[in-house]
VEXDRENTI-313390 format. One line per field, with one value per residue (C-alpha): residue in three letters; y, z, x; residue number from 1. Coordinates in steps of 0.05 Angstrom, whole numbers, padded with zeros to 5 digits. Last residue first. Layout:
r ALA	... .
py Y	... .
pz Z	... .
px X	... .
k NUM	... .
end
This chain:
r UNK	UNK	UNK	UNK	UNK	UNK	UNK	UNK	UNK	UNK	UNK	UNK	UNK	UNK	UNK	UNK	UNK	UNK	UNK	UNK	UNK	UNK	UNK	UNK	UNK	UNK	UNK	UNK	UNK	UNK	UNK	UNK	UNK	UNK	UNK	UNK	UNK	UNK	UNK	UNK	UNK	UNK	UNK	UNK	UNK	UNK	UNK	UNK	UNK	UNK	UNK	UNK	UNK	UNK	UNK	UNK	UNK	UNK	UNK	UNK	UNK	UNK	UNK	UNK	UNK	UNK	UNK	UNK	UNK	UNK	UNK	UNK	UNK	UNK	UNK	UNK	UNK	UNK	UNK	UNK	UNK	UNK	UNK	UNK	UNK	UNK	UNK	UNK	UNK	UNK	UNK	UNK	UNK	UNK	UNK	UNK	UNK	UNK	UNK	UNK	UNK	UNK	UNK	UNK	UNK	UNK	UNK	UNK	UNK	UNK	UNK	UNK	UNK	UNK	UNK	UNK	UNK	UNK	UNK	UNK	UNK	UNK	UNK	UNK	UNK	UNK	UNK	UNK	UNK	UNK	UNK	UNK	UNK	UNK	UNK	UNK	UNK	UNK	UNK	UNK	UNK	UNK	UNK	UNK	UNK	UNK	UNK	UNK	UNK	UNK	UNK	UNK	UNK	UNK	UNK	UNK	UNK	UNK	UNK	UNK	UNK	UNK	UNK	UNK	UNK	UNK	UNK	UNK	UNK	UNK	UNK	UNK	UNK	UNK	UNK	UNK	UNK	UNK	UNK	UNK	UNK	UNK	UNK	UNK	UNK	UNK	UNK	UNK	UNK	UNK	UNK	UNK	UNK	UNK	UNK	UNK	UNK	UNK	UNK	UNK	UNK	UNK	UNK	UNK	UNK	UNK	UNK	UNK	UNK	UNK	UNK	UNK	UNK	UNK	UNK	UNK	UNK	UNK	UNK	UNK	UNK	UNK	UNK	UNK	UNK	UNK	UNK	UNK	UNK	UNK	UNK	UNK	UNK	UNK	UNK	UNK	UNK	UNK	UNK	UNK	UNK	UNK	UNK	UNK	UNK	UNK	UNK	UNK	UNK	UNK	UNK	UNK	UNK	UNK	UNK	UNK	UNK	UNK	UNK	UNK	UNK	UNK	UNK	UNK	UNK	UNK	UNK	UNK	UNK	UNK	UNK	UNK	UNK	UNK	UNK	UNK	UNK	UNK	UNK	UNK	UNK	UNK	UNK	UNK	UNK	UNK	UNK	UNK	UNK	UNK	UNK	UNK	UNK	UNK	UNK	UNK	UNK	UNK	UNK	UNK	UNK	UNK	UNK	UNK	UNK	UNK	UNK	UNK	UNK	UNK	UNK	UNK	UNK	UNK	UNK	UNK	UNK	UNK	UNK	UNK .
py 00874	00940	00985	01053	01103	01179	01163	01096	01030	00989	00910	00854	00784	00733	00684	00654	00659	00737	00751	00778	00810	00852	00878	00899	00943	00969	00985	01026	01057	01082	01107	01167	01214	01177	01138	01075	01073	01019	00956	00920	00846	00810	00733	00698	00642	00651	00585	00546	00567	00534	00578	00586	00572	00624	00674	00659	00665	00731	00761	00739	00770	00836	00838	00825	00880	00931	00940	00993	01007	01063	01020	01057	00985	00945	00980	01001	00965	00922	00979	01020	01035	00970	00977	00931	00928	00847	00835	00790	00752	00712	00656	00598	00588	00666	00675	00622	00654	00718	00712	00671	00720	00779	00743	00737	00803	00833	00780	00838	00843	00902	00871	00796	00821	00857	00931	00970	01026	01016	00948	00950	00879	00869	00813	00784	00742	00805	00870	00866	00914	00879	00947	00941	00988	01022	01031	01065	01076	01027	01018	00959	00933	00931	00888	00929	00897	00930	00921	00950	00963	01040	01091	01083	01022	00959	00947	00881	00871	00843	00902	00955	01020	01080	01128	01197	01240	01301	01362	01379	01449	01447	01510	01480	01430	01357	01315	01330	01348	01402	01433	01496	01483	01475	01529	01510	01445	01389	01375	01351	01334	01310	01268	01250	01213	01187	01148	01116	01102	01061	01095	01116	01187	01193	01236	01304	01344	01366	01441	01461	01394	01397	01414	01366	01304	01314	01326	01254	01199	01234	01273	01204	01195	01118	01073	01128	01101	01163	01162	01161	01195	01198	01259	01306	01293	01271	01332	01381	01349	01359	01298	01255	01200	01152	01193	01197	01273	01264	01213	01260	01322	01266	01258	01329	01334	01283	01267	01241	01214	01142	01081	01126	01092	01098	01083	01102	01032	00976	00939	00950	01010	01046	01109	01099	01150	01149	01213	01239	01319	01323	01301	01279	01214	01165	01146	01113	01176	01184	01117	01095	01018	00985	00928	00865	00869	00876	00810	00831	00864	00807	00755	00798	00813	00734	00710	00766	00738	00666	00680	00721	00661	00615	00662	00654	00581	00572	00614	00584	00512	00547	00571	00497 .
pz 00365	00398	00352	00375	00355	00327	00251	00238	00226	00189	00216	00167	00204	00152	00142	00078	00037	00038	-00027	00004	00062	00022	-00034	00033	00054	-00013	-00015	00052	00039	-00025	-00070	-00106	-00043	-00022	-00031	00018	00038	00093	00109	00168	00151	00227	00219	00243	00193	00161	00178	00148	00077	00090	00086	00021	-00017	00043	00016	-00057	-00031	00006	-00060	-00093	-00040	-00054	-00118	-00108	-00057	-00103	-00095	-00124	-00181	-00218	-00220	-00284	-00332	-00293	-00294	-00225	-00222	-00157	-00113	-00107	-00058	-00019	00017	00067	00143	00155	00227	00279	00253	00304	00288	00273	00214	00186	00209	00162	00106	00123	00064	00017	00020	00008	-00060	-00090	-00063	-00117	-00168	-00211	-00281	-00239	-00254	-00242	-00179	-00147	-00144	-00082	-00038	00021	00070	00128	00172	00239	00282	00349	00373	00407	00377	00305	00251	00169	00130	00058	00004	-00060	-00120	-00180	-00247	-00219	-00146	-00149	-00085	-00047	00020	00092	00157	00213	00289	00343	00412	00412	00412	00342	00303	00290	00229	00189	00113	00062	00015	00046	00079	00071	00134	00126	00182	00201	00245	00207	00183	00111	00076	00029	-00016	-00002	00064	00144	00136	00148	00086	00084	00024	-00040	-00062	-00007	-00022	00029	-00024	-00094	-00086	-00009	-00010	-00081	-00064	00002	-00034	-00094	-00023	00005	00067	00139	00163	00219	00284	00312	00342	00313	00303	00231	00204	00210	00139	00108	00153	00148	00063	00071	00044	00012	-00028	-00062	-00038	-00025	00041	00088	00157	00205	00265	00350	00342	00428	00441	00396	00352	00423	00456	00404	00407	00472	00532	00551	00491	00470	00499	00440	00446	00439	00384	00343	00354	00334	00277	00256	00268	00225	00164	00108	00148	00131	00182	00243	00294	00363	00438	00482	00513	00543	00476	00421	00389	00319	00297	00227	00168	00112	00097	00136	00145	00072	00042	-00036	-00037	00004	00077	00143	00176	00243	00264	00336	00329	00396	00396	00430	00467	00548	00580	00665	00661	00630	00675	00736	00711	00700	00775	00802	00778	00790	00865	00865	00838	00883	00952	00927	00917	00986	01014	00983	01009	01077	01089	01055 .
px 01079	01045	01014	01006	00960	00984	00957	00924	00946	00909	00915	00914	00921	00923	00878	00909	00846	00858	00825	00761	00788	00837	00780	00732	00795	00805	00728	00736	00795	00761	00829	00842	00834	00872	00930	00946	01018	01010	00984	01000	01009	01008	01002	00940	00947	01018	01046	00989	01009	01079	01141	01161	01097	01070	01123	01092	01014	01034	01068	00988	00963	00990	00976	00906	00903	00934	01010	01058	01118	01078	01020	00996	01011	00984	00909	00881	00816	00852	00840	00916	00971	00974	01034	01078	01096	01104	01106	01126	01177	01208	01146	01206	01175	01161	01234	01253	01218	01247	01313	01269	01221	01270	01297	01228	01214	01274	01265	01242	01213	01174	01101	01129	01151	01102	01114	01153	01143	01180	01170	01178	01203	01194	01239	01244	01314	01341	01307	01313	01286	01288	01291	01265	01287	01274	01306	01281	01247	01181	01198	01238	01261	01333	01342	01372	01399	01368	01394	01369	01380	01386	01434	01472	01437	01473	01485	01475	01488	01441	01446	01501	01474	01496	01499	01500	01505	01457	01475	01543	01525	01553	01574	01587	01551	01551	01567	01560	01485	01437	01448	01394	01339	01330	01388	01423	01433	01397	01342	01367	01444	01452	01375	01381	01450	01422	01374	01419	01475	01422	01391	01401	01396	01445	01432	01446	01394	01324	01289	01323	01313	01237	01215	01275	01253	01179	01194	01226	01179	01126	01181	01209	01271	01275	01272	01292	01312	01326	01357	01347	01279	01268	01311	01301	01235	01202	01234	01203	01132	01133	01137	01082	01078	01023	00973	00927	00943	01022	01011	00972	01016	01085	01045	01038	01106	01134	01102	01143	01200	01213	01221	01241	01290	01256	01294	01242	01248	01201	01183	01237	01217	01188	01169	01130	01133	01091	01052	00995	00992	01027	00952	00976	00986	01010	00975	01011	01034	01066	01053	01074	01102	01128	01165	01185	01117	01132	01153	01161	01112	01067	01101	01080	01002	01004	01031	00994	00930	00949	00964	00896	00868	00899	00885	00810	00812	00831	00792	00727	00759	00765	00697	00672 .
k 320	319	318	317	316	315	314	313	312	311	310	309	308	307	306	305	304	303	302	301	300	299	298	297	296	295	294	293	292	291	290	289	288	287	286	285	284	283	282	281	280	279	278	277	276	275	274	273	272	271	270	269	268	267	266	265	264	263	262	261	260	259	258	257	256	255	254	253	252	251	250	249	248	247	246	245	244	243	242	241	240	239	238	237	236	235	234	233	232	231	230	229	228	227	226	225	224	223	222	221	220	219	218	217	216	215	214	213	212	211	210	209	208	207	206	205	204	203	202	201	200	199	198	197	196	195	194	193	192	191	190	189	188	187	186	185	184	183	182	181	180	179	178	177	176	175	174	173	172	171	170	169	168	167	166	165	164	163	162	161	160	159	158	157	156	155	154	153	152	151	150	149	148	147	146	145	144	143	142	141	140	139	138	137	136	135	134	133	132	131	130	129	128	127	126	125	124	123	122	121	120	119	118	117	116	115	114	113	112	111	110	109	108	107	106	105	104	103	102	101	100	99	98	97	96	95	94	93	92	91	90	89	88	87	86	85	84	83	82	81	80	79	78	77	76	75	74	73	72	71	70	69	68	67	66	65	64	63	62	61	60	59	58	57	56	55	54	53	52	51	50	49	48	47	46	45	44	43	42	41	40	39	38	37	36	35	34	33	32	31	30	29	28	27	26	25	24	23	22	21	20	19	18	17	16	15	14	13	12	11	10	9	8	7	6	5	4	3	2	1 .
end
């Protein structure tokens, strides 16, 4: 019996090591740190997600609306041990901005001064309000290598093609880029790749039949297989609004009902039963206009697809 009990010790502790080494040895395929996951009108949490594959302090930044503040948060949640300063430097390898809406790059323009030389990343409609409407020197200093003179060279523009795949400067990843309406304009999805793992953000954007768009239509049919093959891990989207906002002041966003009703058509694509337990994170909430806690209670309610909907909150990593 003294041996048996031995026995089956030394095999758990063998099986304990054996899992503790296969999880080291697989780290997530990425690692999200929000910056700011609101919209609206507090400028300490605007939409702006850092994000890794697993194992590396390689980031990309998925908009820039808060930056700094965020960074602060994530430095005293421990998800970073270096200054606020070196993880805007070294760490932020480029800038993805999915339209130029203020709450979407003012963390971007406000700490351009203090960061080191990178691309900002965007459709060439984005990056044209970015050079002619904030980095002129009557708005504010040009930080870039394009527009008006004098220009200090720090930033680079880098337009980005519709369905084409680049592969990021200084990191692993890859993002290939999909336009969305956004009421008067275009926004922009960014489909992240590490390897054979995939995340995909979402900027603002309306549903489709709402926008006269085929716009998500199109971008479903594009991740559907992804969805199949479970290489998508994530879906980053909005839901701005409770479902009593009217249509017709959406301003190009999502309400929970919305939402699930672009869910139900990608699941139509993909199988309903594929996106059980699949990761929607929501972002781009507005308060104060909006009771989180009502919108939240609105998403479980019409989620008869069981997704997973995780909020992310400011400064705390999500690990995919």
């Amino acid at each position: 019996m003294f041996r048996k009990h031995i026995s089956l010790t030394a095999l758990g502790l063998i099986l304990f090591v054996s899992t503790a080494f296969a999880q080291a040895k697989n780290p997530p395929s990425f690692k999200i740190v929000p910056l700011g996951v609101m919209g609206g009108i507090d400028e300490s949490n605007l939409s702006a997600y850092m994000v890794a594959a697993g194992g590396t302090n390689d980031y990309i930044c998925l908009d820039a609306g808060t930056l700094h503040y965020g960074i602060e948060k994530a430095i005293s949640n421990k998800i970073f041990s270096i200054s606020v300063d070196d993880v805007l430097r070294r760490y932020i390898k480029g800038y993805f901005i999915s339209h130029a809406h203020l709450d979407h790059v003012a963390g971007l323009i406000i700490n351009s001064p203090d960061d080191t030389a990178k691309n900002i990343y965007g459709l060439a409609s984005t990056l044209k309000t970015i050079k002619s409407d904030y980095f002129t020197w009557e708005s504010w200093a040009n930080f870039a290598d394009d527009g008006e003179a004098p220009l200090l060279k720090k930033y680079h523009y880098e337009a980005l093609t519709p369905d084409s795949v680049i592969s990021i400067k200084n990191t692993g990843l890859k993002v290939r880029a999909f336009p969305l309406s956004h009421s008067n304009l275009t926004s922009t999805a960014f489909l992240v790749s590490s390897g054979d793992a995939y995340i995909l953000y979402l900027g603002d954007t309306g549903p489709d039949s709402i926008e006269k768009s085929q716009n998500l239509h199109k971008l479903w049919l594009a991740i559907a297989p992804l969805v199949k093959s479970k290489k998508l891990k994530a879906i980053m989207i909005e839901t701005s609004f409770p479902d009593e906002q009217p249509d017709k002041t959406l301003f190009g966003h999502l309400t929970p009902h919305w939402l699930m009703v672009e869910m139900n058509n990608l699941g139509a694509l993909t199988g309903a039963n594929s996106l059980k337990g699949f990761n929607i994170i929501i972002t781009h909430v507005k308060p104060p206009q909006v009771n989180i806690a009502k919108l939240k209670q609105q998403l479980k309610v019409e989620n008869t697809l069981g997704l997973n909907l995780i909020f992310p909150v400011q400064g705390k990593a999500i690990d995919l």
